[in-house]
N, C-alpha and C positions, 0 to 999 in steps of 0.2 A: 624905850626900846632896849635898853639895857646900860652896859658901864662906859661901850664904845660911843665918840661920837656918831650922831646919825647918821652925815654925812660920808664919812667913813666906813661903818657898817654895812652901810646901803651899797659903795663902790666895790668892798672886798666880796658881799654876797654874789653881784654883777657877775663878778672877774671869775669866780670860783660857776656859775651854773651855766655862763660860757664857753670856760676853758677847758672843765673835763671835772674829774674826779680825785681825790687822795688826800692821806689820811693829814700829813702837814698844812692845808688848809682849812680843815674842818675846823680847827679850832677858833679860826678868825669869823667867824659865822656862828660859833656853839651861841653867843650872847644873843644873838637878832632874835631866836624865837622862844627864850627862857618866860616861863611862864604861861606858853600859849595855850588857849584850848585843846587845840589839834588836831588833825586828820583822822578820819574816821575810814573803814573799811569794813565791806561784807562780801565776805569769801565763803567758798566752800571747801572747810580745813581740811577735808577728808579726800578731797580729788587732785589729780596729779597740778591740776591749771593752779586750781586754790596755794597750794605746797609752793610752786613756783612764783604766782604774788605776791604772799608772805615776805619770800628770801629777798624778791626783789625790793620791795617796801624797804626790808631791813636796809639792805645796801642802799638804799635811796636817801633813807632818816641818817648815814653816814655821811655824804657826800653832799647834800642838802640842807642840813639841818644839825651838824656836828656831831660829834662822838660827848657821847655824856650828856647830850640834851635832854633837859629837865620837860619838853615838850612832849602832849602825851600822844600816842599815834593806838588805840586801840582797835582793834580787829576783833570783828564778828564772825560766825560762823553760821551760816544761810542753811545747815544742815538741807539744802535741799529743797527747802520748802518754802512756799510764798507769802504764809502766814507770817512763818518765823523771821524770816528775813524783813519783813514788813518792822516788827516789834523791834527786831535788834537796828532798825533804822531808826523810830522814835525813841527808843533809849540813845540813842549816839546825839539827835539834837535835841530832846528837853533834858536829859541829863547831862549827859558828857557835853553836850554843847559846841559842838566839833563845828568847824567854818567849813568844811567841805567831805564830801563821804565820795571814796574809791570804792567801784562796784556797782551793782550787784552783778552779775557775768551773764544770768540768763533773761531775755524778755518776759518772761511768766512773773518773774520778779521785780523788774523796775516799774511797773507802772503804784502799786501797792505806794515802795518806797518813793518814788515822786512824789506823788501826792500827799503826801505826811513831808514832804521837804518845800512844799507849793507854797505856803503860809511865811515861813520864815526866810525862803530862797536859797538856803543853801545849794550851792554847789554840788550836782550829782555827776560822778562822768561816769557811764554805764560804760561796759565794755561786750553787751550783748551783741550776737551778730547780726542782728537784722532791727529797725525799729521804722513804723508806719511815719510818713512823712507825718499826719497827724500830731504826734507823741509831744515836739518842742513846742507847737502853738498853744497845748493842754497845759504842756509844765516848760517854764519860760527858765528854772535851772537844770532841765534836766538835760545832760549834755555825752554825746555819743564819742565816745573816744577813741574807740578800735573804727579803723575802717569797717565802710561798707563792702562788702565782700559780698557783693549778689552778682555782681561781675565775672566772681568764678564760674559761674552757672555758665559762661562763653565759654572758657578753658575749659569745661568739661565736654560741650557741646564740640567745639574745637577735637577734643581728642576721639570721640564717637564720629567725626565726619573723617578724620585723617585716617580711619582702617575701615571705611565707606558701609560700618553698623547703621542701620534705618533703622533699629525699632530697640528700645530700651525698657527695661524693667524700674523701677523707682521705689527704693526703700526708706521711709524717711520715719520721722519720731512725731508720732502724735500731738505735737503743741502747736500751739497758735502761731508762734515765731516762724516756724518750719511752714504748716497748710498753708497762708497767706504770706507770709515774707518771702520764705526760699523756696519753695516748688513754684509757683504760678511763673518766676522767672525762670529756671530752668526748663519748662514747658515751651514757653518763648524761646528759648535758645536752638533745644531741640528743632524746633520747626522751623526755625530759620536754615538750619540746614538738612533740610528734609528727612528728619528722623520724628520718630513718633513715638509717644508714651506709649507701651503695650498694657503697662497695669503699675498701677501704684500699689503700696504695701505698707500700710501704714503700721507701726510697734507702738504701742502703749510704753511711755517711761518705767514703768512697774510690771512691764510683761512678761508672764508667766515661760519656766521653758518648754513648757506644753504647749501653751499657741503658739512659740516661734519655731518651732519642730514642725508643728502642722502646717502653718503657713509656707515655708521652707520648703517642706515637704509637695504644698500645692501648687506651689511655681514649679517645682522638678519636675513634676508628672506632669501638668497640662495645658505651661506656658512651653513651646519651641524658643522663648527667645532667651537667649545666654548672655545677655551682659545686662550686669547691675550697678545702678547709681544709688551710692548709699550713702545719705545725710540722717547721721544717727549719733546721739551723744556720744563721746567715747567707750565709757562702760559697757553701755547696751551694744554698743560696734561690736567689742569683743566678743562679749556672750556672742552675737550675732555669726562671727568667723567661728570662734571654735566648735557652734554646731554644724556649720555649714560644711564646716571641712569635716569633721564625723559623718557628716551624711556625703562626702566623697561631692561637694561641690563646690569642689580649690581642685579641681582636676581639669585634664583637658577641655576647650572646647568653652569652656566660664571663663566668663570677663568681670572683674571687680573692679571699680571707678570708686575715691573716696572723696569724699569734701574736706572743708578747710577743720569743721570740729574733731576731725578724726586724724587727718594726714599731719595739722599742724602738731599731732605728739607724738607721731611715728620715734621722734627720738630718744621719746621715753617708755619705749615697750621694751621689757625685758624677753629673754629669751624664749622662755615657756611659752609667752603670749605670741609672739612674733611667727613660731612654726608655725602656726594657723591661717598667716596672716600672706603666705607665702605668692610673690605672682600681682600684687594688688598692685594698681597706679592709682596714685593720689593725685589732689592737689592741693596745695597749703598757701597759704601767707607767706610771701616774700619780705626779705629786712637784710641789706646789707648786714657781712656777716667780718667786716674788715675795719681796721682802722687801729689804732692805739685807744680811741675810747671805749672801743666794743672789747679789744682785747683783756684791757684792765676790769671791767666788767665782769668779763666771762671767767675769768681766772677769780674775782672775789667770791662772784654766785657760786662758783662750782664748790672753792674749799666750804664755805657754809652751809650750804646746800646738801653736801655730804655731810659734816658734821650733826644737821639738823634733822636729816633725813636717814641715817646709816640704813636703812633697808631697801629703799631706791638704787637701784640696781644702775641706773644713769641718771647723771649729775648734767646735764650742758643745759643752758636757758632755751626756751623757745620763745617766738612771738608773744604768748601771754606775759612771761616775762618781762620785757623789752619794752611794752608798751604800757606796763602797771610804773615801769623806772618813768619813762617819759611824761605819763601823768604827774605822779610825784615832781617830776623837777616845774611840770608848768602849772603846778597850784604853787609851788614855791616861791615863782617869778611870778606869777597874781599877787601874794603874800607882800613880798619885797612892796610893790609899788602901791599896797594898799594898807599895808600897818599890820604887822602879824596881830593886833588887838580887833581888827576888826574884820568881816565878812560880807555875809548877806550879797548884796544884787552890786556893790561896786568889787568885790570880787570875784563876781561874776562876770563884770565888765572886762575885768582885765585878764583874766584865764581867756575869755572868748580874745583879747588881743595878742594870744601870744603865736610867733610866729621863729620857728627854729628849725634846725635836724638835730633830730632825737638819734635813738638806736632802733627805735622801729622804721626811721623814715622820717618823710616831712611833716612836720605838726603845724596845723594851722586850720582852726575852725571857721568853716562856712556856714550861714544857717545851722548854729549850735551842734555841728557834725564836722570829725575830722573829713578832707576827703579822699573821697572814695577811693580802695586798693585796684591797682592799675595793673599790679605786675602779680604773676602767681610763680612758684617753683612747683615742675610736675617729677616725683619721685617715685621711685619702683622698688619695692618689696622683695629682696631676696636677701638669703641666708639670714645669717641673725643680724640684720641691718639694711641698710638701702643704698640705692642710688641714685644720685641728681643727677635724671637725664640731662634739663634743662629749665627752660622758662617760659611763660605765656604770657605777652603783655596788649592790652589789649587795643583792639585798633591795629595791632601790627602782626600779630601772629607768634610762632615759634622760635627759639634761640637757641643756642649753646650756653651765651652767656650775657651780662647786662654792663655793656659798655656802650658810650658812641657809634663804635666802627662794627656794631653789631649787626650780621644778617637774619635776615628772617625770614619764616616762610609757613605758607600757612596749615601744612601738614607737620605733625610733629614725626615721623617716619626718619627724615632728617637727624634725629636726636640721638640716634643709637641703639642699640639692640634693646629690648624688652624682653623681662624674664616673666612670660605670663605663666600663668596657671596649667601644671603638665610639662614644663619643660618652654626653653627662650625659642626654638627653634620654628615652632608653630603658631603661628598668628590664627588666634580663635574664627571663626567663618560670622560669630553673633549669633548664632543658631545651630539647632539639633533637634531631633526626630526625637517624638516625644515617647518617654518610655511608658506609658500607661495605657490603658485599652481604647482610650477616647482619640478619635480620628478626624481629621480634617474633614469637614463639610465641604460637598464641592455641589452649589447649585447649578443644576442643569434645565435649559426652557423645556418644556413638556409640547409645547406644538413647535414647530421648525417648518416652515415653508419650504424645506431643500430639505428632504431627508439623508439626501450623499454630507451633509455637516453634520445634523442632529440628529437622531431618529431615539424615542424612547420605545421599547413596549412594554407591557404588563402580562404579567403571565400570574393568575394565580397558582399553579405548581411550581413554576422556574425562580416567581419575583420579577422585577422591574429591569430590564436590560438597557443598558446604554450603548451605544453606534454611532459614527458616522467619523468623517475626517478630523472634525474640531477632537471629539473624544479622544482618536488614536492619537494625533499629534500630543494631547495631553499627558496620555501615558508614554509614549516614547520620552517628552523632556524628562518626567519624575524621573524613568528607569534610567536615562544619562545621568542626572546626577548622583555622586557619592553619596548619599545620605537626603531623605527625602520622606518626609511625616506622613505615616499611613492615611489614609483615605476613603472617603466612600463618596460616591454618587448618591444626587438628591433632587428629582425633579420639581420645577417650578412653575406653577400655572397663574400666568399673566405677563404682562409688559416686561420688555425686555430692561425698560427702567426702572421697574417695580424690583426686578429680579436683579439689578447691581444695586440697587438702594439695601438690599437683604444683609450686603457685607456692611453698611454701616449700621444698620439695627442687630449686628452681634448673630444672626439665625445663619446665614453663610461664612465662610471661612474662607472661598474662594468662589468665583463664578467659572468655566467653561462652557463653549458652546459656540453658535455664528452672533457673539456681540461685538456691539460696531465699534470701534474706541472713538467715544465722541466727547467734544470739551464740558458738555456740560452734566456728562456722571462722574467727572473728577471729584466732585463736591461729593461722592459716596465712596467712591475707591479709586487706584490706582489701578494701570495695565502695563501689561508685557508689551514688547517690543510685536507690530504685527507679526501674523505667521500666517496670513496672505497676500494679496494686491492690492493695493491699495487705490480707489477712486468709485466714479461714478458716473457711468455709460448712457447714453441716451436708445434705446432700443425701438425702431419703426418696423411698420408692415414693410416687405422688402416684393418686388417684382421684377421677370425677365426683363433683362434688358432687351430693345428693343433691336432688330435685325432688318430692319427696311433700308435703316441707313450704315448699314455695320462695314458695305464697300471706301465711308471715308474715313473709318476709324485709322485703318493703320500708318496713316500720315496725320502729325498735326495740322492746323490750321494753316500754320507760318510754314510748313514745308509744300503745302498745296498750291499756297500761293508763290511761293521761290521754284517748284515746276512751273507754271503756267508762267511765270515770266520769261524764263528762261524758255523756255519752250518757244513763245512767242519772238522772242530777239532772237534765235536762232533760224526759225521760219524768215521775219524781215530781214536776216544778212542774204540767206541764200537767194530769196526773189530779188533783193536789187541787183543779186551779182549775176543773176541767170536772167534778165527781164530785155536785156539786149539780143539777148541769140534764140530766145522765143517768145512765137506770135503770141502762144496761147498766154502768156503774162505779162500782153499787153491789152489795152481796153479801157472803158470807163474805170474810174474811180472805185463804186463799191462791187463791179468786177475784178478789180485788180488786190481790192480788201479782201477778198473772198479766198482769192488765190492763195493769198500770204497765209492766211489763217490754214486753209488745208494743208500746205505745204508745210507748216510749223508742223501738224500732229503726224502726217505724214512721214514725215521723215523718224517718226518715235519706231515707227513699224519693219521700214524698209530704206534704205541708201537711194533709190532710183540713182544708181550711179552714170547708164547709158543716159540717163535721160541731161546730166547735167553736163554743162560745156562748161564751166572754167575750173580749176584744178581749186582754187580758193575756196569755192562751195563743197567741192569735194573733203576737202582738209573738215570743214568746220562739220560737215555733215558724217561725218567718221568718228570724229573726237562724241558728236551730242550721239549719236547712234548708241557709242560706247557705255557710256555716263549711263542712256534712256534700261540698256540692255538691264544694268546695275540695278537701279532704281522699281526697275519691274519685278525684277527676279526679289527683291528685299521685299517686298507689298503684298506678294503672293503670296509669302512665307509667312509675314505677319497674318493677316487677313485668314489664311489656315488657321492659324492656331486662335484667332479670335472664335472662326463659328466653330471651333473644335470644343474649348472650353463653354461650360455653359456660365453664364452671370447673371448676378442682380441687381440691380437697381433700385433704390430707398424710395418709396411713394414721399414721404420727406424729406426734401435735401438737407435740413440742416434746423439749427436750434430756432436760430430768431426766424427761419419763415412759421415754424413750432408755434413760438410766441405771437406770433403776428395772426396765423389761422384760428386762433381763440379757440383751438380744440381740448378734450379732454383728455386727461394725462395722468396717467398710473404712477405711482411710486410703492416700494417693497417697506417692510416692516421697520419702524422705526419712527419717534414724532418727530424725531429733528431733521430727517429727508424732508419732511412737509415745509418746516422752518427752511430750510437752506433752498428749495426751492422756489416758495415764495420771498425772502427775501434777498436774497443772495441772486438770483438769476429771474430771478421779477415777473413767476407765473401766478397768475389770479387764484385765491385759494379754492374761488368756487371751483375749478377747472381740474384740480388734484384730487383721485380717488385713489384709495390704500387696497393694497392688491396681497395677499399672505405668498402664496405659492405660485411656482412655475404655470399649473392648470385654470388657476384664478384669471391670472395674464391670457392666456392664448384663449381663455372663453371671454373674455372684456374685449381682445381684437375680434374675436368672431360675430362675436352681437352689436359691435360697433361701438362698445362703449367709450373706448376711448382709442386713440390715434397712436399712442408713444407710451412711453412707460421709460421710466430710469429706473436703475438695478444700479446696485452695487455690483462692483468688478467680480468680486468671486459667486454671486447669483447669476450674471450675466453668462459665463460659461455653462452653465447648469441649461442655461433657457435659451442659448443657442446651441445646445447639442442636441438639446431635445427635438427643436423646430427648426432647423439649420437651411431647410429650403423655402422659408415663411418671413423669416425677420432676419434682418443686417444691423450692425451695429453703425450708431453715423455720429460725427460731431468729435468735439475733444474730450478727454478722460477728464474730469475734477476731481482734483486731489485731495479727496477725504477717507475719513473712515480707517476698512482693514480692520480683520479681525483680530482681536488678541484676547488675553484670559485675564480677568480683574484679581486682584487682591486688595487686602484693607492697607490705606493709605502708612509708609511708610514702612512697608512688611519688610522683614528681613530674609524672604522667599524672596522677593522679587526679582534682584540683583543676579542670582542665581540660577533663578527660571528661563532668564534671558540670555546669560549665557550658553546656555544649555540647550535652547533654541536654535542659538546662534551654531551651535558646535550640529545637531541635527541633518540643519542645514547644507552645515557644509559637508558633511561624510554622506550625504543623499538621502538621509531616512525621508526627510519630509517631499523632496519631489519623491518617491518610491510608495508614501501613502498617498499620494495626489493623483498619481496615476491608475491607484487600486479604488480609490474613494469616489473620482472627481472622472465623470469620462470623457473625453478628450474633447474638444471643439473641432468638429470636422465639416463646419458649413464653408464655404469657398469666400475666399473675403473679396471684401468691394471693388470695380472697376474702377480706375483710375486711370486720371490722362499718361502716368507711365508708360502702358501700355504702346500708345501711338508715338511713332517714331519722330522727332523731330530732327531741324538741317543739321543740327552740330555734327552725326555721324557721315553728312556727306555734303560740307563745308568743302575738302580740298577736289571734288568732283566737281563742283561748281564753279571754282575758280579754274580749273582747266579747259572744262568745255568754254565758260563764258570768255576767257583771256582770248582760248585760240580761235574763237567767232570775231570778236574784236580784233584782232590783228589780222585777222580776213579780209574783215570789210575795210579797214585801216589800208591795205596795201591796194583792195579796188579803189578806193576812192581816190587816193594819191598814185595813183599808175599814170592815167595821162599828163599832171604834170612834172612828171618824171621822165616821161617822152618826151614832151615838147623840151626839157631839159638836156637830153639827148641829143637833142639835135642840133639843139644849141652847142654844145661842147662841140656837137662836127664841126658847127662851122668856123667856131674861134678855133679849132684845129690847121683846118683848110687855110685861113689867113694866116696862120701863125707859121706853117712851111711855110708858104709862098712867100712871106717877107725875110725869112730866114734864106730863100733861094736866092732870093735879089741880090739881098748883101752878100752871099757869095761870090754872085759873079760882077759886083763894083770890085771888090776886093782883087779878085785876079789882074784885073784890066788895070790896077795901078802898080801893081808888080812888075807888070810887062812894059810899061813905060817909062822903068826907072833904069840910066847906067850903072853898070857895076863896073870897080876897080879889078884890073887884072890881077894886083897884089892880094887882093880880099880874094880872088878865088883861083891859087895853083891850080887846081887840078881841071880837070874837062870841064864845063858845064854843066851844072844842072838844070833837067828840062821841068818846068815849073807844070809843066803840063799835066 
């Protein structure tokens, strides 16, 4: 090991890749690795990442490995290529013989050098961004060092769902790492929060500036959607902005998103580059950026780093940086506990145990892979520099900043002003009306059962016209919105499911028309919020109501019955109270029935007030007289205006007697009425026949073909204004359907169109074409028990006549002994003087036999008399 002892050696190396960095202990380490084969490294000299390895390496072989270490650390240069880099990996182990190779940076490259490292096992730490779970079971040294960063592909989705963008553009670099590694997850990201790829854009590493002009050029003229996600080497990034911005698309209204290959060097764009670049949100690689060991660091790298670089316009480390120092320190602590003399698969062993905090973060390999980056920083692009809004971490959402006591939230709007593209003050919509001649396809069904919705015609002089409510309501939204992608009409002949499947085979761009929004053409497109009613009516043959019995309507049941009670107790007060003072209501039993009952209705007509002898029957026959006068006069009035109105009556009362009569049963266009029919409300399929139009229907009830028919809420007004003295609507509404307009899933129209709708609505445009389109429903609606009056309105009528009947008969019935009571009190009267007289006159007669003293009474006598 060298002049120190082992034991020794081994503890000072400990203390020093523990404790930190500096130049006073490098030397107590220079001996441990004199002699060694060495480290190996394949870089790409020539690129800003490559530049910043290097410096790190250097300061790493300082701090690691002493100053004046005779150990040899040689570096390759990958110019790029995956051959070459291949070659300059097999010269590093049959020549140079190196225990462990840093590198290579891209996946197109490590597999080549793996497998030229698979025989001998050297230690590979790749620091490419993406590698197939695959890759470590292939090559058992090949070891992933930079996090996995496919996570960011949330943070970017994250930031498209926080300014509520659906539809996204995707620029990425033509390699393998990228089509299979990093797109298929951001695709998944996207969709999780209902945003949609509109078109991927794939650059060739070597692409000409003629195809990315045209390309450029092709998204500007004939995609409508404005915000792009761009995973694209650094280099090709550039090129990529400064044409984009010559072509005046770093202007309003554009939205640029970057990935971690591009954001993570935002801090080494020089100025020239940077104008171009102006308005972009990134997202990069997070790495505590604090401490005494990052500071000593950052202050070494930068003076060398300038020194080494003088034309690098900025000096600070990034992530590449950071994480090339922290490999170097954990091959070193492998080294220590394995013999710097020796390599192969027990250095392997002990690199895969090592377990620290680095300056990128925490090091510590799982399944030969550091893991995976959890936390992003999202920064924004202005003037010659940027801004750290904030941070994305995931599982938790947005921040300010990365502490404990931090909050979070899952919109990044929280974070701070954003200086987009045109100015901070404008938040882009994700969309814009396309400037080229090419126009929105808007499919329209070519037959319409309701022509007040749809109506096409063909004219060969005029061309093809479109009409009806759905159309206007469509042009009214376009013309509310600010900005809205020209268009044209395009009719569709077939199924109305044929005709929303069209927006996902690419031939429509939008649908219009009477379609129904139902769950299961979601699977082709998306819809507007309705812009009719929504449900689904059961429609019967409807008949006069019948007039034989129309004299009991205007009373309910329960008030027919609370008159005739009452009616009748009224009758039995007055014959008990009158049945003494006349003959004629006296007699047999059901002579005497007879009476009561006449005299009950009797009395609804007239008082017979001569006729009655006691004031009692009078009383109660006055109060029900009152009441009857009431009750008359309210029945006549109803009962007018019953035969005054004319009504109808449903030949079907209702659904399940429907179900139950096994009759046949119409439904309007559409296959999922049939489905929701037979399954949902459990009619026989044999039993349902498909009906197109209003004329379809009313010739199916005339020829008897069928009994009922269910429509849709907005046909059903159509089919009873037409036949309004033929068919009543019966039963409850089900809540489906409602028409709305499709577009392709995730559209960035969408949001927009519904607003837009929404605003319509409210200022009156759409009731104002409903009433020009749509002609009013003027059939008189259904009878109901409302109509017939029930007691509640003459509840306190009835307790008066009935109280003061009762206390009628109350005071007959208790009259005589109330008398005999009377008479009683005379005569305990009569006893009661008369005992009171006695004792008067004992009283006198013992006065008069008593003497009195002269002294007791000077004066005359008093005569007691």
């Amino acid at each position: 090991m060298g002049t120190l002892p082992h034991a020794f050696s081994l503890f000072a190396l400990i203390l020093l890749l523990t404790s930190g960095t500096g130049a006073d202990q490098s030397t107590k380490t220079q001996a441990i690795f004199k002699g060694s084969t060495g480290i190996g490294a394949i870089v790409d000299t020539s690129s800003r990442i490559g530049k910043e390895e290097i410096v790190a390496m250097e300061v790493a072989k300082e701090d690691f490995y002493g100053f004046g270490n005779q150990t040899v650390f040689p570096i390759k240069d990958s110019q790029k290529d995956t051959i070459h880099a291949a070659l300059e990996a097999k010269d590093l182990i049959d020549t140079r013989q190196v225990q462990a190779i840093i590198g290579p940076q891209t996946w197109e490259e490590v597999p080549l050098v793996a497998e030229i490292a698979r025989e001998t096992q050297v230690p590979i730490l790749s620091f490419a961004d993406t590698a197939p779970e695959w890759a470590t079971e292939r090559w058992p040294s090949l070891l992933q060092a930079s996090p996995d960063k496919r996570a960011q592909m949330k943070a970017v989705a994250a930031i498209v769902q926080s300014w509520n963008w659906h539809q996204v553009t995707v620029i990425y670099e033509d390699t393998d790492s990228s089509a299979r590694g990093v797109i298929p997850h951001l695709h998944d990201a996207l969709r999780e929060v209902n945003s949609e790829v509109s078109q991927f854009v794939a650059f060739s590493p070597f692409a000409s500036s003629d195809s990315m002009s045209k390309e450029l050029e092709n998204i500007k003229s004939k995609q409508y959607c404005r915000v792009f996600v761009v995973h694209l080497s650094f280099k090709l990034a550039v090129r990529l902005f400064e044409m984009a911005n010559k072509m005046e698309m770093m202007k309003k209204d554009f939205v640029w998103i970057t990935t971690d290959p591009i954001t993570s060097l935002v801090h080494s764009i020089n100025a020239s580059v940077i104008s171009s670049m102006q308005g972009i949100l990134g997202v990069r690689s997070y790495f505590p950026k604090m401490g005494r060991h990052f500071e000593t660091f950052n202050q070494r790298f930068s003076t060398r780093f300038s020194r080494k670089y003088p034309r690098e316009e900025k000096k600070e480390p990034g992530i590449y940086a950071v994480q090339v120092y922290d490999a170097m320190r954990t091959i070193a602590l492998g080294l220590i506990k394995t013999g710097s003399k020796r390599g192969g698969k027990e250095l392997l062993e002990n690199i895969l145990d090592a377990d620290f905090h680095g300056l990128s973060g925490k090091v510590k390999f799982k399944n030969q892979n550091v893991a995976a980056a959890e936390i992003f920083e999202i920064v924004n692009v202005i003037g010659t520099g940027y801004n750290e809004l904030g941070y994305w971490s995931n599982g938790l959402g947005f921040s300010e900043n990365i502490h404990e006591n931090s909050s979070y939230n899952t919109s990044m709007i929280g974070l701070g002003q954003v200086y987009w593209p045109g100015g901070p003050r404008y938040t882009p919509r994700g969309w814009t009306a396309l400037t080229s001649a090419k126009r929105l396809r808007i499919g329209v069904p070519s037959i319409s059962g309701y022509e007040e919705y749809v109506k096409v015609e063909s004219d060969d002089r005029l061309g093809t016209n479109f009409s009806g409510f759905s159309i206007e309501v469509f042009k009214a939204t376009a013309a509310s919105m600010p900005s809205f992608p020209l268009y044209e009409f395009q009719y569709f002949n077939g199924s109305y499911d044929k005709l929303v499947e069209q927006i996902h085979l690419k031939n429509f761009d939008a649908v219009v028309g009477d379609v129904e929004i139902v769950s299961s053409r979601y699977q082709y497109a998306e819809f507007t919020n309705p812009y009719t009613e929504t449900g689904l009516v059961l429609i019967v043959p409807a008949r006069s109501s019948s007039k034989a019995w129309s004299f009991v309507k205007p009373f309910t049941t329960t008030m027919w019955v609370l008159i005739s009670v009452i009616t009748v107790y009224n009758g039995f007060v007055v014959w008990w109270i009158e049945r003494e003072h006349c003959d004629e209501l006296q007699g047999s039993i059901p002579n005497q029935i007879g009476i009561m009952i006449w005299l009950s209705f009797n009395t609804l007509f007239s008082l017979n007030g001569p006729k009655l002898h006691s004031n009692l029957s009078r009383m109660s026959g006055v109060v029900w007289l009152f009441v009857a006068l009431i009750i008359t006069q309210t029945y006549t009035a109803n009962l007018t205006s019953m035969l005054t109105v004319q009504r109808l009556e449903p030949i079907i009362p209702s659904v399940e007697e429907l179900l139950n009569s096994n009759a046949m049963v119409g439904y309007c266009t559409g296959s999922y009425m049939e489905r929701y029919l037979a399954e949902v409300l459990k009619f026989k399929s044999q039993n349902l026949k498909h009906f197109r139009s209003a004329e379809n229907y009313f010739e199916g009830f005339k020829d008897k073909n069928i009994s009922a028919a269910f429509l849709g809420t907005p046909y059903a007004k159509i089919f009873l204004a037409k036949y309004c003295n033929s068919f009543i609507q019966i039963g409850p509404t089900y809540k489906i359907g409602g028409f709305g307009f499709a577009f392709p899933r995730g559209s960035p129209l969408l949001a927009s169109v519904n607003e837009a709708l929404l605003k319509i609505s409210e200022n009156g445009t759409l009731q104002e074409l409903e009433k020009t389109w749509i002609s009013p429903q003027k059939c008189p609606e259904m009878p109901s028990d409302s109509s017939s009056l029930g007691p509640s309105g003459f509840r306190v009528l009835f307790f008066i006549t009935g109280g003061t009947t009762t206390i009628a008969f109350v005071i007959y019935v208790c009259r005589p002994n109330l008398l005999r009571l009377k008479n009683m009190w005379g005569i305990i009267s009569a006893v009661l003087k008369r005992w009171l007289s006695s004792r008067r006159q004992v009283t006198s007669r013992r006065v008069a036999n008593v003497e009195i003293p002269p002294k007791a009474f000077p004066e005359a006598p008093v005569s007691l008399a």
